[in-house]
N, C-alpha and C positions, 0 to 999 in steps of 0.2 A: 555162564549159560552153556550148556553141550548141547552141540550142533548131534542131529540124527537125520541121516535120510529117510521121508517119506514115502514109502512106497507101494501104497496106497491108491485104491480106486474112489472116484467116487464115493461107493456102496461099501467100502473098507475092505474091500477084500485085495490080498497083497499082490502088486503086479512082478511076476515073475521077469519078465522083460526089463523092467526097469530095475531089478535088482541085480541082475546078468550088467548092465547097462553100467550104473554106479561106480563099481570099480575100475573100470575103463577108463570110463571117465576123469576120473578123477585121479590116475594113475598118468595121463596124460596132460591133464591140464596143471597140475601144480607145476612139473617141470616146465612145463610153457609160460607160465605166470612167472615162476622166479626167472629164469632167462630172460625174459620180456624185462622185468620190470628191471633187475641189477644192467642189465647192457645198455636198454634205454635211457635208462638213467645216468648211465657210464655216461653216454656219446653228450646227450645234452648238458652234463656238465663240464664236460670236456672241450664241446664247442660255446655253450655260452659263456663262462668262464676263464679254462682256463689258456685257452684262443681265440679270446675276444678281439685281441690287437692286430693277429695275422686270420681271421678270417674273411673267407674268399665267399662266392657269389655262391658255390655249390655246397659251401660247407652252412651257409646257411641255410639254405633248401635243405641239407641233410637237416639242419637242427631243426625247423619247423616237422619234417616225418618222425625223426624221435619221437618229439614233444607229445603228437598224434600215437603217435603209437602207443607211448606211457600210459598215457589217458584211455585209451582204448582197455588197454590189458589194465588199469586201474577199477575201471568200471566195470570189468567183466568180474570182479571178484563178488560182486553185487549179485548177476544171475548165478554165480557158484552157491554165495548163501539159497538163494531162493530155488534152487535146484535140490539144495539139501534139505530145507527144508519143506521142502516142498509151500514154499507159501511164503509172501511176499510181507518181509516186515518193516520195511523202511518208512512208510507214510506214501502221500501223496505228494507231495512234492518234490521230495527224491525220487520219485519214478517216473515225473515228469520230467527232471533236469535229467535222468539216466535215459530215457528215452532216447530225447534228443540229442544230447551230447556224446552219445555212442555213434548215431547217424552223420553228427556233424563231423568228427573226427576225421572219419573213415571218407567224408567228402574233402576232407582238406588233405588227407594224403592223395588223395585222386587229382585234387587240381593242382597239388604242388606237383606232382609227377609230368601233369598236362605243362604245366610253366615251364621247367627243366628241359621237358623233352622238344617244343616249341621254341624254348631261346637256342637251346644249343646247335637246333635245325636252321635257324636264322643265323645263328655266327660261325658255322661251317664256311660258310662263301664269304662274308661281312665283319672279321675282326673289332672292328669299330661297335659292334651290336652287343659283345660281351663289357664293353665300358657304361653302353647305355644301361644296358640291365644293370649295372650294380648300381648308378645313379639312382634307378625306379626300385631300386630292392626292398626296400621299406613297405613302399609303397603297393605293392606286388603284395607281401605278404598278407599285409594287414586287410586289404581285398580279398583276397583268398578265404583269409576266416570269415570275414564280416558276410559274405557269399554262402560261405559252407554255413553258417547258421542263421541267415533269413532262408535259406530254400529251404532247410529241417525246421525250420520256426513251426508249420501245423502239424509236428509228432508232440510239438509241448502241449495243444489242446486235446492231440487225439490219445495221447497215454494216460492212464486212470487207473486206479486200482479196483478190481473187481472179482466181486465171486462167483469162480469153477468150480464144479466138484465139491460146493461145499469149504473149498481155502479160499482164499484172496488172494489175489494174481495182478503184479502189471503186468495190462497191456494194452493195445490199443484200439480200443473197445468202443471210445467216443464218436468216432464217426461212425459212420453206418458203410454195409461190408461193401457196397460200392465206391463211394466216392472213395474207403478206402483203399480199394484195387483198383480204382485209377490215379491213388497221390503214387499208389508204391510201382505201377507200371511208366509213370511219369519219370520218377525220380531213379528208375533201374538204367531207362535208357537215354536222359538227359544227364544225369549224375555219376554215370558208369560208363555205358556202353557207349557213346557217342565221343566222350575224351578217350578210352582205352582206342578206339576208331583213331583219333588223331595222333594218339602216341604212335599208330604200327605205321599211318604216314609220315610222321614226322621222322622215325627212325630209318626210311626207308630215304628221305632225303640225306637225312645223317651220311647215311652208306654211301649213297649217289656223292656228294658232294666230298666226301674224304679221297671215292676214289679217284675223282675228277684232280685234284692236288697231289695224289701221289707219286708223279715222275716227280716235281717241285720235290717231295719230301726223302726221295729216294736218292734225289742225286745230292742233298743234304749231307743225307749216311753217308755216298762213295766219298764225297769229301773229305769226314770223319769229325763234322764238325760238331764238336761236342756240346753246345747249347741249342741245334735244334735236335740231338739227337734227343737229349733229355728232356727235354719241352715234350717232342711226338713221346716221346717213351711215356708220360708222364700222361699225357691226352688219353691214349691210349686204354691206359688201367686206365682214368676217372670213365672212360665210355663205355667199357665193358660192363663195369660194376653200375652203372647208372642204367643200362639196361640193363642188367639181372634184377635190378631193386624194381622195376616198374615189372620186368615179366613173371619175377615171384607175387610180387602183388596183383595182379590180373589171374594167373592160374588157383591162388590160394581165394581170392573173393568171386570170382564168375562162377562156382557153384550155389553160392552162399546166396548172390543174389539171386540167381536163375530160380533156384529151388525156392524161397522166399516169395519171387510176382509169381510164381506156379498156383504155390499157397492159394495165395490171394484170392485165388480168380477159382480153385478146385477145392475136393476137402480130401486133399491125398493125404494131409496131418492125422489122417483116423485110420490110416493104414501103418501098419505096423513097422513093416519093410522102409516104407517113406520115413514114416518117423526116426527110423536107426541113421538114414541117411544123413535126415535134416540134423538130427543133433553131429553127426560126422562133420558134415561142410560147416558146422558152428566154430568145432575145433581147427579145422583148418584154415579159416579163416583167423580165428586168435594164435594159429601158429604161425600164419606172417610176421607179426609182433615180436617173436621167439626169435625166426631168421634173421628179422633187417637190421640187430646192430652188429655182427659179424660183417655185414654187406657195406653198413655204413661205416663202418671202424677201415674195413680195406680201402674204401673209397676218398674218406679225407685224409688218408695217413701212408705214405707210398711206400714206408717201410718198416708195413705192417705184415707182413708175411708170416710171422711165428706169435702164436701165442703169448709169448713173454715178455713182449715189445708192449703187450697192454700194458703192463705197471709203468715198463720203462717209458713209452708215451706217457703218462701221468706224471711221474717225477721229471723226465724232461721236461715239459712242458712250461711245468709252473717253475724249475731252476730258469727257465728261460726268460719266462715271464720278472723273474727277479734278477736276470742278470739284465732284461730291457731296462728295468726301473734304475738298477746300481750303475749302469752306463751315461742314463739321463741325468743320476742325480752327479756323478762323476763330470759328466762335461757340463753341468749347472758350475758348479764349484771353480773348476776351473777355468773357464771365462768369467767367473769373478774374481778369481785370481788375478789374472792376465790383468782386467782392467785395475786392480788396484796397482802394480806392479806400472802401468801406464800410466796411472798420477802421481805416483813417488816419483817416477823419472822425469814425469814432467817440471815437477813441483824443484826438482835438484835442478 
């Protein structure tokens, strides 16, 4: 079946704009789709897999934003068909489950970020609080999702597929335009702006509370003592990179939603200028997806510095993963050894 972009009015007459538009578009989003997809997919199998044995409390958190993020830039390949073709051909079901599951995502990269940026603000002062969270890590996560999709749970009623223009379109059309401008002004400033709120507190404790330990860490260095050097050293990078990953994600989605409860509440979509924008903050919001496995590759991997440390992370990894195994089965063998060697002697 050959995909063709529509570009098309209502009344069939071809919209210039959208035809200026197309190439753009689309010149932008495929690079953002394959980067999204090949790095996201790098990271999460690289943490669920093939570092499963030695993963840490943040390298899970990283793997949950992956996983989010895949899924996001998976789903987005959906509104690419229906952009192209101008019309929506997946059924009703799938544009319920797209619906939601695109708002859920993007709420579980928000509350994992909320997690991260709250524990680490409690185990500045509290070493003992980085044990607890790994205890509750599970548990933490699995809350996370089940959260991020009962609060998107009425996009599954309110997305339908319907006819615009003459095509068939999802969207979210089921409720009526109120109670829809007030689920989506609820869910901008309980689901967004009120965590992004706690993360700029949180890191603000972060700050406070590193600097409050710094003669402690300072007189570490004059010492020369090479195990908290490398411990701080190590802190260090995972805190910078942990804050770049929540402030790319706050700068690439705060237009996305802003512009979005605008929507809702105006009909600035019938404006042309508006409209160029809002398909813009669409892209830049699907080009977080594109940044965060570069961000999360620096962030689990501390001697990630060069590009070509990816493969070599890859094939280390899993040598390592088999030399853990050939060491177990090695000292397996030989404490059977040992004991047989202990009942022949005994036995003489």
């Amino acid at each position: 079946m050959s995909v063709a972009n529509d570009t098309t009015n209502g009344d069939g007459v071809a919209d210039p704009a959208a035809n200026a538009r197309f190439p753009v578009m689309v010149s932008v989003y495929i690079p953002a789709f394959l980067i999204s997809e090949i790095g996201n997919g790098f990271v999460v199998y690289s943490l669920a897999y093939l570092k499963r044995r030695r993963r840490t409390a943040i390298d899970s958190y990283i793997l949950n934003l992956a996983i989010a993020d895949f899924i996001i830039t998976t789903m987005s390949l959906f509104n690419a068909i229906e952009y192209m073709k101008n019309e929506w051909k997946l059924g009703e079901a799938m544009c319920k489950i797209h619906g939601q599951t695109v708002e859920a995502m993007y709420t579980v990269s928000t509350f994992t970020l909320l997690a991260v940026s709250y524990n680490r603000s409690k185990a500045v002062n509290d070493r003992l609080k980085i044990l607890n969270a790994k205890r509750a890590l599970k548990r933490k996560i699995a809350l996370i999702w089940l959260a991020a999709f009962v609060l998107t749970s009425p996009l599954a009623y309110a997305y339908t597929v319907a006819k615009r223009n003459g095509k068939f379109h999802c969207s979210n059309t089921n409720l009526e335009k109120m109670p829809r401008s007030i689920y989506y002004l609820l869910q901008a400033v309980a689901l967004f702006f009120v965590p992004v709120a706690i993360m700029i507190v949180s890191q603000r404790k972060i700050t406070r509370g590193l600097r409050q330990h710094s003669q402690i860490y300072r007189a570490s260095m004059d010492c020369k003592n090479a195990h908290w050097k490398r411990v701080m050293t190590d802190e260090k990078r995972v805190g910078r990179f942990l804050t770049w990953i929540w402030v790319v994600f706050v700068c690439c989605f705060t237009p996305h939603i802003t512009l979005r409860t605008i929507d809702h509440f105006t009909s600035l979509r019938r404006n042309e200028i508006f409209n160029q924008i809002w398909h813009v903050s669409q892209l830049v919001a699907l080009l977080n997806s594109a940044i965060n496995p570069f961000l999360y590759y620096r962030t689990t991997n501390k001697n990630g510095a060069k590009a070509g440390r990816v493969v070599r992370l890859f094939c280390c990894i899993r040598q390592g993963n088999k030399r853990e195994v050939a060491c177990s089965e090695a000292s397996t063998t030989s404490s059977k050894g040992s004991h047989v060697m202990s009942q022949l002697t005994s036995k003489k």
